[in-house]
C-alpha positions as CSV (number, residue, x, y, z in Angstrom):
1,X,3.1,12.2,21.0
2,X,5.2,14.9,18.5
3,X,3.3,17.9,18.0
4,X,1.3,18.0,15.1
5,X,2.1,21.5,14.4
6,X,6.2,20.6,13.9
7,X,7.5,22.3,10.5
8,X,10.5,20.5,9.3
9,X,10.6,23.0,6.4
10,X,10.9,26.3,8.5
11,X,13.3,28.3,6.5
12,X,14.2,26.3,3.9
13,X,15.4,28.3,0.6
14,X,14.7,26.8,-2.6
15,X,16.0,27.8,-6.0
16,X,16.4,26.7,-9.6
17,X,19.7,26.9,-11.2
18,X,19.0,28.4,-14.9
19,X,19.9,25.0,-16.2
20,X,17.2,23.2,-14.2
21,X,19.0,22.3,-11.2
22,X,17.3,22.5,-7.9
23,X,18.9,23.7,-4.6
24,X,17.7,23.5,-1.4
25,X,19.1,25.1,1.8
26,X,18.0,25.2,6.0
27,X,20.3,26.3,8.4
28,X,19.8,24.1,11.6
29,X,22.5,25.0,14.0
30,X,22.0,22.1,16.6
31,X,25.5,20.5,16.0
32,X,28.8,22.1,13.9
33,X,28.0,20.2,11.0
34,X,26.4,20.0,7.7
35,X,25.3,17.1,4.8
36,X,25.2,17.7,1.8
37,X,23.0,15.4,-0.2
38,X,22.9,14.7,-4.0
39,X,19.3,13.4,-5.4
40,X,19.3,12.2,-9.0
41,X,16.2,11.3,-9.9
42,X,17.2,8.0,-11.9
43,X,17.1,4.4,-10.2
44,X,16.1,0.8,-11.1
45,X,12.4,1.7,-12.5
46,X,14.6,3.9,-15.5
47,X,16.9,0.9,-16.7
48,X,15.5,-0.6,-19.9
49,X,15.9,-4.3,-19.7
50,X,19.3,-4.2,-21.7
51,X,20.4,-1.9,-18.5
52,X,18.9,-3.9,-15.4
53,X,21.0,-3.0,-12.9
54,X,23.4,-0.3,-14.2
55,X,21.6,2.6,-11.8
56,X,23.3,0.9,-9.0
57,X,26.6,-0.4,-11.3
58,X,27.1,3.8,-11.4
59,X,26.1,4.5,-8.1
60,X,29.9,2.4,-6.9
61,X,31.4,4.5,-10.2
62,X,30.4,7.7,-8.8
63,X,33.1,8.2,-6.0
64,X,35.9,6.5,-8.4
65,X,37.9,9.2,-9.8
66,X,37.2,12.2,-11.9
67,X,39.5,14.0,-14.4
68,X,41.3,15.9,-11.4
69,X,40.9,13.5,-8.5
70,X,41.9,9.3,-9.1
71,X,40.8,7.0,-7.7
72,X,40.7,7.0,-3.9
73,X,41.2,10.5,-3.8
74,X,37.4,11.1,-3.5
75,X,37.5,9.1,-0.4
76,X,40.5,10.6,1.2
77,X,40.0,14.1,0.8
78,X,36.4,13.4,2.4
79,X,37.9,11.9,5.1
80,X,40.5,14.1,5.9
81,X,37.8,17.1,5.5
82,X,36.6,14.9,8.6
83,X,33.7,13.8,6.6
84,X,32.3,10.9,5.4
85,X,30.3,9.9,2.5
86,X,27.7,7.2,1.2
87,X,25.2,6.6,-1.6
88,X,22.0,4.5,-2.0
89,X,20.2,3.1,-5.2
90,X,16.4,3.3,-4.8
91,X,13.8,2.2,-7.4
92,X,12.9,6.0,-8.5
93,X,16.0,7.8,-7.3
94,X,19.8,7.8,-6.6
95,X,21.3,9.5,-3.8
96,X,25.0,10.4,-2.6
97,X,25.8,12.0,1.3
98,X,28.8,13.9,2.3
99,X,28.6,14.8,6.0
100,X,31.4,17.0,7.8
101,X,32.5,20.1,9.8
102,X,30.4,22.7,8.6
103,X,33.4,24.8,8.7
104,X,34.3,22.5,5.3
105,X,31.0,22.8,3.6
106,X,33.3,23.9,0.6
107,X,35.3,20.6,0.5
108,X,32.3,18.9,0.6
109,X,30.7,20.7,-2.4
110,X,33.1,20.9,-4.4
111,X,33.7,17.0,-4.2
112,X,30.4,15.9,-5.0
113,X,30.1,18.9,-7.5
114,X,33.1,17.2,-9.2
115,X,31.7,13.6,-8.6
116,X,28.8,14.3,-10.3
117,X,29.6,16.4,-13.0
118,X,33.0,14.5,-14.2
119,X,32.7,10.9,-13.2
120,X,35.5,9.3,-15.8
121,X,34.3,5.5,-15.6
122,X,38.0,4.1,-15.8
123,X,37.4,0.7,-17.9
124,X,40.0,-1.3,-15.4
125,X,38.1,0.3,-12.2
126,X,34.7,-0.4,-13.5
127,X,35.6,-4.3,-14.9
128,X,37.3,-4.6,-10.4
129,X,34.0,-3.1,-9.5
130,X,32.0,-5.2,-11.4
131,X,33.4,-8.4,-9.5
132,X,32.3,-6.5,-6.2
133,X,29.0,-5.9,-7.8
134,X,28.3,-9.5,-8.9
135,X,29.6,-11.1,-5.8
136,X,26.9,-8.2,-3.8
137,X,24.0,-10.1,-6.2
138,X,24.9,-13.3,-5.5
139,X,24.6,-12.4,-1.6
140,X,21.3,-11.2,-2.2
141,X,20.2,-14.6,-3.9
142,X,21.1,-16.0,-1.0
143,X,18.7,-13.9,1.4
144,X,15.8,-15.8,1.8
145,X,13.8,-12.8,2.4
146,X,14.8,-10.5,-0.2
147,X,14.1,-13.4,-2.9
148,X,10.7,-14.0,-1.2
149,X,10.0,-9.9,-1.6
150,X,11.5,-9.6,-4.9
151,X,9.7,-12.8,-6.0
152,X,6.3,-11.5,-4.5
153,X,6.8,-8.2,-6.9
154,X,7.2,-10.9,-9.9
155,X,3.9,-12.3,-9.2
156,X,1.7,-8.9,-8.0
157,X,3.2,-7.4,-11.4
158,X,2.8,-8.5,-15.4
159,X,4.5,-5.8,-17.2
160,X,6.0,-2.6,-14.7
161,X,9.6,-3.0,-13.9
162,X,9.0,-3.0,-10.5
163,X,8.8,-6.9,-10.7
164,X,12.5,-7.3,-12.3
165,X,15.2,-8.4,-9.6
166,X,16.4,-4.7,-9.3
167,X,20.1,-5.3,-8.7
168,X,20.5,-7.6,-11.6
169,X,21.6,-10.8,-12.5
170,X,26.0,-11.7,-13.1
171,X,25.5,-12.5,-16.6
172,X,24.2,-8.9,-17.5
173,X,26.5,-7.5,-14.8
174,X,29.9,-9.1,-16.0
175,X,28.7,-7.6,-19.6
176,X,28.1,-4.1,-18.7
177,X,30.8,-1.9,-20.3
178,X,32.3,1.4,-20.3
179,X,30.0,2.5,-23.3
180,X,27.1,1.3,-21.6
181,X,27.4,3.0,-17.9
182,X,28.6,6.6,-19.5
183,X,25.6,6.5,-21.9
184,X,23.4,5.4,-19.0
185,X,25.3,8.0,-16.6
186,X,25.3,11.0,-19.5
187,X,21.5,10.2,-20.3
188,X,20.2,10.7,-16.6
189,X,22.1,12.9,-14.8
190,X,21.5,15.9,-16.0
191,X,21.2,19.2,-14.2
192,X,16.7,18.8,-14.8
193,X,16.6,15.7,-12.7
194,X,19.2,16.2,-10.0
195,X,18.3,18.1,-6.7
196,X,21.0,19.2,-4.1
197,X,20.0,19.7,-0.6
198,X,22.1,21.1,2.2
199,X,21.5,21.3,5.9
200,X,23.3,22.3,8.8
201,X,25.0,24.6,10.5
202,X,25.6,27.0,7.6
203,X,25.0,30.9,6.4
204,X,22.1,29.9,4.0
205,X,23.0,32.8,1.2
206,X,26.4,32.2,1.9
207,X,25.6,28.6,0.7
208,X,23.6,29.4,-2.4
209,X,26.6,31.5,-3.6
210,X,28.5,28.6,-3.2
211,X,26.0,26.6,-4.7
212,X,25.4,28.9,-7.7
213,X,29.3,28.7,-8.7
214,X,30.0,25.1,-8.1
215,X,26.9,23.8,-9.9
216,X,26.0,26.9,-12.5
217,X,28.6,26.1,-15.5
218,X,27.0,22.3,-15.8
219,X,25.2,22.2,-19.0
220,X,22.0,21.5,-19.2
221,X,20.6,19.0,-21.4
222,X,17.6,17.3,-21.5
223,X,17.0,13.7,-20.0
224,X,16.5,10.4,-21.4
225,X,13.2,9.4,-20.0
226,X,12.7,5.4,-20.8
227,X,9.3,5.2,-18.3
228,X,8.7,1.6,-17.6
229,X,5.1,0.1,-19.0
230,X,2.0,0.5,-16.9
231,X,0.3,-2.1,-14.8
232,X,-3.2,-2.6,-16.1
233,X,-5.7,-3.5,-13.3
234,X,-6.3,-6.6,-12.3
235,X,-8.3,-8.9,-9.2
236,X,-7.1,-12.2,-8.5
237,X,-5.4,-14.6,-6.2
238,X,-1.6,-15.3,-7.2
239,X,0.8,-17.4,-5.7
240,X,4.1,-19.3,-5.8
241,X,6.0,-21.7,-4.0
242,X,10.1,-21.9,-4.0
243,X,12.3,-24.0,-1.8
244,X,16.5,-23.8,-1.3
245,X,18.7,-23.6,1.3
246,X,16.6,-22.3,4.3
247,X,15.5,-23.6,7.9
248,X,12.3,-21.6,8.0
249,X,9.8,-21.1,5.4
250,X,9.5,-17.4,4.6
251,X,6.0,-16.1,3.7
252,X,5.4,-12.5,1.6
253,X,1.7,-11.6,1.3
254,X,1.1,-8.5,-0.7
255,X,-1.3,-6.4,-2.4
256,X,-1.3,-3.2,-4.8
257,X,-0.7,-0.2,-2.8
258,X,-0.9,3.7,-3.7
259,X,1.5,6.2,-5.0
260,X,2.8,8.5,-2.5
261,X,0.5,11.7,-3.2
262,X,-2.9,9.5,-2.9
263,X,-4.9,10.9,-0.3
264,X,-5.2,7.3,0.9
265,X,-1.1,6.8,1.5
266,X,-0.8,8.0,5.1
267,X,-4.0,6.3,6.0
268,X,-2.4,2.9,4.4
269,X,1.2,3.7,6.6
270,X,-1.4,3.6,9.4
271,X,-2.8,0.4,8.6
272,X,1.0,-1.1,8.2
273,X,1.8,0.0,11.9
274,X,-1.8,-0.9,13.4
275,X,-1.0,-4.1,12.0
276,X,2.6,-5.1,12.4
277,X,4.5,-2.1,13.7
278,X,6.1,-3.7,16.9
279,X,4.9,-5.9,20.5
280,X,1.4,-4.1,20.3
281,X,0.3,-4.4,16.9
282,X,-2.0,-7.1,15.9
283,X,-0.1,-9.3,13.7
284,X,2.8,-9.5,16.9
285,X,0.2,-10.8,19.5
286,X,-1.9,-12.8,16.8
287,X,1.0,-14.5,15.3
288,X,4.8,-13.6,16.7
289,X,3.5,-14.0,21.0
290,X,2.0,-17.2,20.6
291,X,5.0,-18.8,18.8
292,X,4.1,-19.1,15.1
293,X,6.5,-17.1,13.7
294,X,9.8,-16.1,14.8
295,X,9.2,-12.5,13.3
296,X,6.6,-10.7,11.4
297,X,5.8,-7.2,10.2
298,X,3.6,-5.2,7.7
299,X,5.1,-1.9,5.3
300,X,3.4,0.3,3.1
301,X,6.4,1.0,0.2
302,X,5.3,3.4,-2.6
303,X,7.9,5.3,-4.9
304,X,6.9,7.5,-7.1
305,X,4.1,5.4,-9.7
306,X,3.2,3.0,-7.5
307,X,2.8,1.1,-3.8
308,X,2.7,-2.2,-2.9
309,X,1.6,-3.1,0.5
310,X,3.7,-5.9,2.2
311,X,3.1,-8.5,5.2
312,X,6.1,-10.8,5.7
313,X,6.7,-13.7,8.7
314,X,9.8,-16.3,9.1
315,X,7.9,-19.6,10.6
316,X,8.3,-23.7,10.5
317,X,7.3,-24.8,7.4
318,X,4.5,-26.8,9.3
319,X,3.3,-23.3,10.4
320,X,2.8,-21.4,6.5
321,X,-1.3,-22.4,6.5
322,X,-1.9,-21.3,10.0
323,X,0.5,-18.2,9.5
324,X,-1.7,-16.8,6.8
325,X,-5.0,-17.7,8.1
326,X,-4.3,-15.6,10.8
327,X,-2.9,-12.5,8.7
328,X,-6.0,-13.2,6.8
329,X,-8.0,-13.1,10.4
330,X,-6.4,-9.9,11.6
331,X,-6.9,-8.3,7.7
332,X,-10.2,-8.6,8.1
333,X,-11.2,-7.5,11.2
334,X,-9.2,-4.4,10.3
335,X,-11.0,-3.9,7.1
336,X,-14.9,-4.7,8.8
337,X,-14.3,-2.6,12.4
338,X,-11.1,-0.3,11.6
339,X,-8.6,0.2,14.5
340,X,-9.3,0.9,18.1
341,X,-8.7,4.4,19.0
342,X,-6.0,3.1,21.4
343,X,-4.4,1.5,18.5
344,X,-4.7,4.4,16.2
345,X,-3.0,6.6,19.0
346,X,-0.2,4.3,19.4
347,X,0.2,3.4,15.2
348,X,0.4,7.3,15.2
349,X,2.9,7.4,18.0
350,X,5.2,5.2,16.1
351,X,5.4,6.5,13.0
352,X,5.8,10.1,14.2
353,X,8.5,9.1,16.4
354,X,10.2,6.8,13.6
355,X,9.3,10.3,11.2
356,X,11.1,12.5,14.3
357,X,14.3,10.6,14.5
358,X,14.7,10.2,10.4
359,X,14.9,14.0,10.8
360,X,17.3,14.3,13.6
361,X,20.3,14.0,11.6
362,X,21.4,16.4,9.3
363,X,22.1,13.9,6.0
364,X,18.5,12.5,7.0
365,X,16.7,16.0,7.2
366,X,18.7,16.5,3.8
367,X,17.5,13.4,2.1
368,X,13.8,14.1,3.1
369,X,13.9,17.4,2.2
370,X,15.2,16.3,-1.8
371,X,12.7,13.7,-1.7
372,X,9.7,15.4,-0.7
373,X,11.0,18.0,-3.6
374,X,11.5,15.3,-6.3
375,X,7.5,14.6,-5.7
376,X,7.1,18.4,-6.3
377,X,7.6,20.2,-3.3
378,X,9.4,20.1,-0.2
379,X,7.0,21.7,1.8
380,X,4.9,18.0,1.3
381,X,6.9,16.9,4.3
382,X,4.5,18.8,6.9
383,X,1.7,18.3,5.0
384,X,2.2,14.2,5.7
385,X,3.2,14.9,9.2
386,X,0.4,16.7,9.9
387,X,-1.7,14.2,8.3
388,X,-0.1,11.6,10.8
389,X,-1.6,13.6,13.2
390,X,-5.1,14.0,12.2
391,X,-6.0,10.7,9.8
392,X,-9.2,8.9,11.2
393,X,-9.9,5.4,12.1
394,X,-12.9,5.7,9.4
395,X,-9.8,6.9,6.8
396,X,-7.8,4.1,8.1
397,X,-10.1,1.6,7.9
398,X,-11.4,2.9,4.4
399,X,-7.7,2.3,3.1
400,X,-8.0,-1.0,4.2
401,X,-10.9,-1.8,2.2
402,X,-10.3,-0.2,-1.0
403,X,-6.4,-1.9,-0.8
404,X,-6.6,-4.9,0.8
405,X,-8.9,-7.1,-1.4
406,X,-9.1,-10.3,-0.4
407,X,-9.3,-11.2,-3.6
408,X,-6.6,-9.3,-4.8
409,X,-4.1,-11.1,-2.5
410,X,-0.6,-12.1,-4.2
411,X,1.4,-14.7,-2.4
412,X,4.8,-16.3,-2.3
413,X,6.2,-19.1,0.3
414,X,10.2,-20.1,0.2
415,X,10.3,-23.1,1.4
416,X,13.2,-25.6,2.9
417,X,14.3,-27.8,0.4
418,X,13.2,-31.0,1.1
419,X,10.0,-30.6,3.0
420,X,7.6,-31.5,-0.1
421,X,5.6,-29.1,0.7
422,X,3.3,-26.4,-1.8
423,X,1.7,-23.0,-1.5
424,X,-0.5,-22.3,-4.2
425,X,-3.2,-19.6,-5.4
426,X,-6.4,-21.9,-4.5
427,X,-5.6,-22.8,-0.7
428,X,-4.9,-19.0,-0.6
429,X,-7.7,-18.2,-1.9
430,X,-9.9,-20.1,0.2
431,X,-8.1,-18.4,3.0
432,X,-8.9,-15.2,2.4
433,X,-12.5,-16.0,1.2
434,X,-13.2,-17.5,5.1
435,X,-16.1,-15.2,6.9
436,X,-14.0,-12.7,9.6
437,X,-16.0,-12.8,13.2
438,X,-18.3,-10.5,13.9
439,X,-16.2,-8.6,16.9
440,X,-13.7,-5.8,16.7
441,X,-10.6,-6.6,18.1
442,X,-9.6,-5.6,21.5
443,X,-6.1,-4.3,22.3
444,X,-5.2,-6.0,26.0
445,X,-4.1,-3.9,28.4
446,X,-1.8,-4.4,31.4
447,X,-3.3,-2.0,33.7
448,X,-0.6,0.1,34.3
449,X,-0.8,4.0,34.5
450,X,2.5,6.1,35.3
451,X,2.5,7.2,38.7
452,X,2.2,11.2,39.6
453,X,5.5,13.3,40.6
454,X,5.7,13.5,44.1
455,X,7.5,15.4,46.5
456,X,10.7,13.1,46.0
457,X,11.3,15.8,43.1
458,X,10.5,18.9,45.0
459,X,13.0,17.7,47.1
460,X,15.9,16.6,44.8
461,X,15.4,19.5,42.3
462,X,17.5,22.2,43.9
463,X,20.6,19.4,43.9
464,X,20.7,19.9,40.3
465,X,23.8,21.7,39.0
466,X,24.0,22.3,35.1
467,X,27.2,22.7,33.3
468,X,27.8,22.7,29.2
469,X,24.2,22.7,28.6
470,X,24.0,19.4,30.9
471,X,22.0,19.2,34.0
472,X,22.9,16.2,36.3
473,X,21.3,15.3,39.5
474,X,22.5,12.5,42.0
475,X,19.8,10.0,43.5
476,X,20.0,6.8,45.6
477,X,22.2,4.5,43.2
478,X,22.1,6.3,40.1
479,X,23.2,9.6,38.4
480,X,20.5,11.5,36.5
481,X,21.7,13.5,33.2
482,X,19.5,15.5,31.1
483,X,20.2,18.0,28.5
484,X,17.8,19.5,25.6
485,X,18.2,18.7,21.9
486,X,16.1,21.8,20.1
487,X,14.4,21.2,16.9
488,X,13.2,17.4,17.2
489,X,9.9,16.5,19.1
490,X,11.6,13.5,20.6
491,X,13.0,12.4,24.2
492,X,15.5,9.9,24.3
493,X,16.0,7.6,27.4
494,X,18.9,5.3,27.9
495,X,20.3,3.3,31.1
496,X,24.6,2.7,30.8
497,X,25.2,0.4,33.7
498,X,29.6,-0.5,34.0
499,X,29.7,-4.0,33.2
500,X,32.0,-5.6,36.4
501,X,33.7,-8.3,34.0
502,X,32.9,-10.8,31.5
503,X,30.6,-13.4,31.6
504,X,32.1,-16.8,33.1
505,X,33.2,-19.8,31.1
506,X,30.4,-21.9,30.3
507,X,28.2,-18.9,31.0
508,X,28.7,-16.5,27.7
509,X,25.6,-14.8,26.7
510,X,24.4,-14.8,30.0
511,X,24.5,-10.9,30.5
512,X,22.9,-10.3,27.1
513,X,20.1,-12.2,28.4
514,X,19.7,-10.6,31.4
515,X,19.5,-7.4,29.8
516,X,17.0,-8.8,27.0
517,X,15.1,-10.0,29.5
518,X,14.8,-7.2,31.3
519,X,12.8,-5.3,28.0
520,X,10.8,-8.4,28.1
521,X,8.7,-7.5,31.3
522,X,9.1,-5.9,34.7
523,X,6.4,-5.9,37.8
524,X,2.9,-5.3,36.7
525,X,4.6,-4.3,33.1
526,X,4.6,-6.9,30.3
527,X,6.9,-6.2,26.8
């Protein structure tokens, strides 16, 4: 497991711009390059309704041209900087990347320094954009699962925006115009709520300078808060039934989470991977090994007002009832007995590792580091990794109780059309209110224990030879190479094996099989 004593924020510089806007610098020298990432702090939760949508209507406007660049030029001078950029609508925030040669950490700053400061909304761009836009919604409406998810927020939620389909519907889309996105645009992205976070291999002073004279001449101003209406309390069983175009029902089961700085947030990312986080967790061998449900997994999500804990599964229709009763099962028993210490160990494995590699690149270190500081301080980011590290089962289990109510549950079921079949609050109900048995789980176990070094490496280790930092020993049949990666608690094992040809005719797939398989189970191992 990652140590728990990792700092991801070793060295990281942070000041505030006299107008309000935040910097933040850390020099990691691992590779020759460097991200720059812009955090706004305005996303889907601060559209009023006339605006549903328009964070992520600006978000494609951003990169489009500015007084001195047109459009395209954005793109093309990233590019032949030998960067590349990207940019993501979230419900409490919007972000843009540029990653290059840190050698061109200039370029990159002055571009999205430009970008963000001067985007010109050209009216013919925008209407083009729009058309992209629309036909992006319409995609969406035809994922199953992000109706089911976005449906499930319409029924946990009477009044907070959260439960609005965040990327909006054509009709409002098509009549977004020019007026609309600049006010929107001019009203939140102000110097106050934008954070700029650069990491990589960079002089850190020599990148506040830089920093200072891009970013210091924007005015400041004050922002245009239009906070979204509270969510009063509330216990009861919800649900709702769709049907369309599918060929598996899909199932979302969710309840009212936490904000991300309540003590009981880690504990409930726990409780996610304990119960669906991969072949081990509970929901997998409960639901996913015996055949019920093609997939199914569990997620704490909580920006910055709210949470909303998730447990989704793609099954037959035939299967919905027996689906939830066992999520309902496996709920329970984690909310009477808590987890195993096995399972706690290997939840906290997971999400440290998933945590580790999130940090490994230098846009992703970035992005954490400007979240982390748009809750209020950067330094948060060890504070929850070392909470990974050192949460109870008690804590976990706790969390589990005070957030998964059984009856509290919210439930939505998407149907395929045609089936005649109905998922409604009662049957869910009298799910939930079933007795759970009076035993703790028990995680299986295969038996297997990793077998000591021997003197096969004694033997083999003076063959070594290192060259460019990489170390590469010959054995029987294979070639061995290893080379250390500072700065991230992870090891990373692949196999590369030269495929001899293509599979035959008759016989495609074959290959893709054999190496599926082969993750699937091998001597007294299963997957």
């Amino acid at each position: 497991m990652p140590s728990p004593i990792m700092t991801w924020t070793r060295d990281v510089v942070r000041e505030v711009l006299p107008n309000g806007l935040t910097l933040l610098v850390q020099r990691d020298a691992s590779a020759p390059v460097a991200a720059v990432v812009t955090h706004v702090k305005a996303g889907f939760l601060d559209e009023p309704d006339r605006w549903q949508g328009i964070s992520h209507v600006f978000e494609h406007m951003f990169f489009k041209g500015t007084p001195t660049r047109g459009v395209g030029q954005i793109a093309r001078e990233t590019k032949s900087a030998g960067g590349y950029l990207n940019a993501g609508t979230s419900y409490d925030h919007t972000a843009y990347y540029v990653v290059l040669p840190a050698a061109r950490l200039a370029e990159a700053v002055d571009i999205q320094a430009d970008a963000l400061m001067h985007a010109t909304v050209d009216p013919d761009e925008l209407a083009r954009e729009l058309q992209v836009i629309i036909q992006e919604a319409n995609r969406k409406l035809d994922t199953a699962a992000a109706v089911t998810q976005e449906t499930l927020h319409e029924v946990m939620f009477d009044y907070h925006r959260i439960r609005r389909w965040r990327i909006g519907f054509e009709t409002q889309l098509a009549g977004f115009t020019r007026a609309d996105v600049v006010g929107y645009y001019r009203s939140r992205y102000v110097p106050e709520r934008t954070i700029v976070s650069i990491v990589g291999d960079v002089e850190v002073e020599s990148a506040l300078r830089l920093a200072r004279r891009t970013y210091g001449s924007w005015q400041a101003g004050p922002a245009e808060l239009d906070r979204s209406a509270e969510e009063p309390a509330h216990r009861e069983v919800r649900a709702r039934s769709l049907s369309g175009d599918v060929t598996q029902a899909e199932v979302a089961l969710g309840w009212r989470g936490v904000p991300p700085l309540d003590p009981r947030a880690i504990p409930l990312d726990l409780v996610a991977a304990v119960l669906g986080a991969g072949r081990g967790s509970r929901l997998y061998r409960a639901i996913r090994e015996p055949g019920l449900a093609s997939s199914v997994s569990a997620w704490h999500y909580a920006p910055t007002e709210l949470g909303v804990f998730s447990i989704d599964a793609t099954c037959p229709a035939e299967r919905v009832t027996e689906v939830v009763e066992r999520v309902a099962e496996e709920v329970g028993a984690l909310v009477r007995h808590g987890p195993s210490d096995g399972e706690l160990e290997r939840a906290r494995t997971l999400l440290t590792a998933r945590w580790s590699r999130g940090m490994e690149e230098m846009d992703g270190r970035a992005s954490a580091l400007a979240t982390a500081e748009a809750l209020g301080d950067f330094r948060l980011l060890d504070r929850e990794f070392a909470e990974l590290a050192t949460t109870t089962a008690e804590q976990v289990r706790q969390a589990a109780a005070d957030c998964l109510d059984p009856g509290a549950v919210s439930g939505v079921v998407y149907f395929p059309r045609g089936v005649g079949a109905k998922f409604d609050a009662e049957e869910l109900k009298a799910i939930f209110a079933r007795p759970v048995g009076t035993a703790p789980a028990t995680p299986g176990s295969n038996g297997w224990s990793p077998r000591p070094a021997g003197r096969e490496h004694q033997r083999t280790s003076k063959r070594v030879r290192t060259e460019a930092e990489v170390s590469h020993l010959p054995l029987p049949g294979f070639d061995l190479l290893v080379r250390r990666k500072p700065g991230i608690p992870l090891t990373s094992f692949g196999v590369y094996l030269p495929r001899p040809g293509f599979d035959p005719a008759g016989k495609a797939g074959a290959g893709a099989l054999a190496v599926r398989s082969g993750v699937r189970g091998a001597g007294p191992l299963d997957a």
